[in-house]
C-alpha positions as a printed Julia matrix, in Angstrom:
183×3 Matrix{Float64}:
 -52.62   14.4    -9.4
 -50.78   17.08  -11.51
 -49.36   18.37   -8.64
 -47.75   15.3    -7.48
 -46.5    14.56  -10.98
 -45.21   18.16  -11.27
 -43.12   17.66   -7.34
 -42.09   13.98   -8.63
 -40.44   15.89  -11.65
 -38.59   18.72   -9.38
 -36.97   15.89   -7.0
 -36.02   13.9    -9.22
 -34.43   16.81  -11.16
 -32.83   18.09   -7.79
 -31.44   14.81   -7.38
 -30.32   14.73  -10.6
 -27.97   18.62  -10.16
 -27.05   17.28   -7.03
 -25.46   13.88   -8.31
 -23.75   16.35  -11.01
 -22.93   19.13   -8.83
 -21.15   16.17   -6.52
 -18.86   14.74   -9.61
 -17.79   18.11  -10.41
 -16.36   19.47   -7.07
 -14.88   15.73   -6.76
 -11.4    16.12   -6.27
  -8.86   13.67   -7.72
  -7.73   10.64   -6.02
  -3.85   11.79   -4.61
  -1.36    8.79   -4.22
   0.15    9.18   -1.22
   3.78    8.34   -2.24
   5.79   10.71   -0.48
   9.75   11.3    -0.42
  11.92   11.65    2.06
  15.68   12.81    2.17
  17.25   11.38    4.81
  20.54   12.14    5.07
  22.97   13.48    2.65
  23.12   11.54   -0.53
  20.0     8.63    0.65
  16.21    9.19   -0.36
  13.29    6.89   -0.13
  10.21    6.46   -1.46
   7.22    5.5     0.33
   3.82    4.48    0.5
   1.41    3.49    3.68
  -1.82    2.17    3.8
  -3.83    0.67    7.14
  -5.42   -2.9     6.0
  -7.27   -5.22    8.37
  -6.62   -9.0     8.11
  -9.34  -11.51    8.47
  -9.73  -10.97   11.99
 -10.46   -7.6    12.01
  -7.13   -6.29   13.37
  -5.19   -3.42   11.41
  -1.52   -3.58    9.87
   0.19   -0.83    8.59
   1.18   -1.58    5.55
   4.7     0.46    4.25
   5.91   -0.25    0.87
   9.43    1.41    0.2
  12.31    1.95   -1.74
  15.79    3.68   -0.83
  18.23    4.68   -3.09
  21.91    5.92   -1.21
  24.28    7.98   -2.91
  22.51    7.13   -6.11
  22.44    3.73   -5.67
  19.33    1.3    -5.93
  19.13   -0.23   -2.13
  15.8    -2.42   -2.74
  11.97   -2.3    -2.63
  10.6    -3.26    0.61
   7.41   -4.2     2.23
   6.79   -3.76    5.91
   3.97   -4.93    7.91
   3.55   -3.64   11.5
   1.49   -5.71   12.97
  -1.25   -5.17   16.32
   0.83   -5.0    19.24
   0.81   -7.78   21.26
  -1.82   -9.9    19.03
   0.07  -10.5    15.94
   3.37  -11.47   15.78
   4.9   -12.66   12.78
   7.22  -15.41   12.26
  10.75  -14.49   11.09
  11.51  -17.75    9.5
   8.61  -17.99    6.7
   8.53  -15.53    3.63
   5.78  -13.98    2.62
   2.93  -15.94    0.08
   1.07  -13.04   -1.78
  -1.96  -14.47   -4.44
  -3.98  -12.84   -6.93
  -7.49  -14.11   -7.08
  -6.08  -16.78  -10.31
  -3.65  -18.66   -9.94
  -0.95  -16.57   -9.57
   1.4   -16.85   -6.51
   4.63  -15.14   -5.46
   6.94  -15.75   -2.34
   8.66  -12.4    -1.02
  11.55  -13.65    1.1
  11.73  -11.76    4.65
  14.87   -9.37    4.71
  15.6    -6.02    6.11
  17.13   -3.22    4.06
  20.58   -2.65    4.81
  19.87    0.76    6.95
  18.0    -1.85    9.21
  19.6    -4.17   11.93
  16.82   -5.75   13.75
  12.81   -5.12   13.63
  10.66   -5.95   17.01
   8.49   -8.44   17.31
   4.91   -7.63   15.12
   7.13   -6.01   12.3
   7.85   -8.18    9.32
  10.14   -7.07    5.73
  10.12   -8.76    3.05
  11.52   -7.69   -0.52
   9.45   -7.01   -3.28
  11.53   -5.88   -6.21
  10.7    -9.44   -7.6
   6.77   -9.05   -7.11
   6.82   -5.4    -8.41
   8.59   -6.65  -11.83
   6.02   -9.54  -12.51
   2.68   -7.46  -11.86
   1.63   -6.32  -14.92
  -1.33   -4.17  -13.86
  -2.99   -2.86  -10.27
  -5.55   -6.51   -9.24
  -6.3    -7.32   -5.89
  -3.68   -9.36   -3.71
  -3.9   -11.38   -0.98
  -0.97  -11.06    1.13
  -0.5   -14.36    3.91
   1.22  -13.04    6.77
   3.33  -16.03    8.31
   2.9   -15.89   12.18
   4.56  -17.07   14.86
   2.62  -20.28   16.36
   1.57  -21.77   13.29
  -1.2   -19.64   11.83
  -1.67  -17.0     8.46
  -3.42  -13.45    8.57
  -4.76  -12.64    5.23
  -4.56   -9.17    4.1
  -6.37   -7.38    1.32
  -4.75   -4.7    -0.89
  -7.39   -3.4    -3.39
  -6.65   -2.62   -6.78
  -5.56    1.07   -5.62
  -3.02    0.05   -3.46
  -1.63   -2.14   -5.88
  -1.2     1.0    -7.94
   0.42    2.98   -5.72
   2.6     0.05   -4.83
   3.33    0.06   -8.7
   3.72    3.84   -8.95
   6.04    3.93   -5.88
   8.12    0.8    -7.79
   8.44    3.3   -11.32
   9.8     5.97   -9.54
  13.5     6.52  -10.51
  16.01    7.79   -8.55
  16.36   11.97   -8.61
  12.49   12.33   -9.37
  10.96   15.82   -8.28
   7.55   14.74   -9.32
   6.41   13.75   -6.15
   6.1    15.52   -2.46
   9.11   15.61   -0.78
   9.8    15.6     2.96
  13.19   15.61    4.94
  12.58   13.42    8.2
  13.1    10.25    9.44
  11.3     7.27    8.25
């Protein structure tokens, strides 16, 4: 019986290091806002995540902001959605809840480098949104699409944040990764 209490001890003990050992060589979470120069004098911010709606399909999920020749061009959302299954509907904005009773309409609209988006793509600004969140909740984003029906996206509280971190960002900051290619 001493013997089992004694290998009870050791396991539990290894367990124990190995929980710690794992917190320890735990590396940070990274945002993944990145920057990207363009062209002469135009440099946006962005932020991607992959979310699947209540169907189990997959958006990409871009948040962005552009600034050209200094000047503040917008904050953007844009939502790719699966090719061929979901295609949005261009006249409906946006409808993204928080789990209260908060609600927010994001009107569709491209930014002004953009002419025309194919079908499954959706923008909608977000400048509005971004101002009135006051800290990183979940949101539930209801994707207008063509037909009649809603997908319902997720963003967790982390994406929020980076959506929120990629809003702060001023214009000329070297703070963050920096790329020069196309969006």
């Amino acid at each position: 019986m001493h013997h089992l209490w004694r290998a009870l001890r050791l396991i539990v003990l290894a367990l124990i290091l190995g929980c710690l050992l794992l917190l320890a060589l735990a590396e940070p979470a990274v945002a993944s806002v990145h920057t990207y120069h363009e062209q002469p004098g135009q440099t946006t911010y962005r932020s991607r995540q992959s979310l699947r709606d209540q169907t189990d399909l997959a958006w990409q999920v871009t948040m962005f902001k552009r600034y050209t020749g200094g000047m503040f061009q917008g904050t953007y959302l844009r939502l790719v959605g699966f090719p061929g299954q979901s295609v949005t509907d261009s006249n409906c904005d946006l409808v993204i809840e928080t789990g209260t009773s908060a609600q927010w309409q994001a009107p569709r609209q491209l930014d002004p480098q953009t002419q025309v988006l194919p079908d499954g793509v959706a923008q909608y600004q977000m400048d509005a949104v971004l101002t009135d969140l006051q800290r990183p909740i979940p949101l539930t984003l209801r994707v207008p699409l063509r037909g009649g029906g809603t997908a319902r996206l997720v963003a967790a509280p982390y994406v929020v944040e980076e959506w929120l971190q990629l809003y702060a960002i001023p214009e000329g900051n070297a703070g963050h990764s920096s790329r020069t290619a196309g969006f």
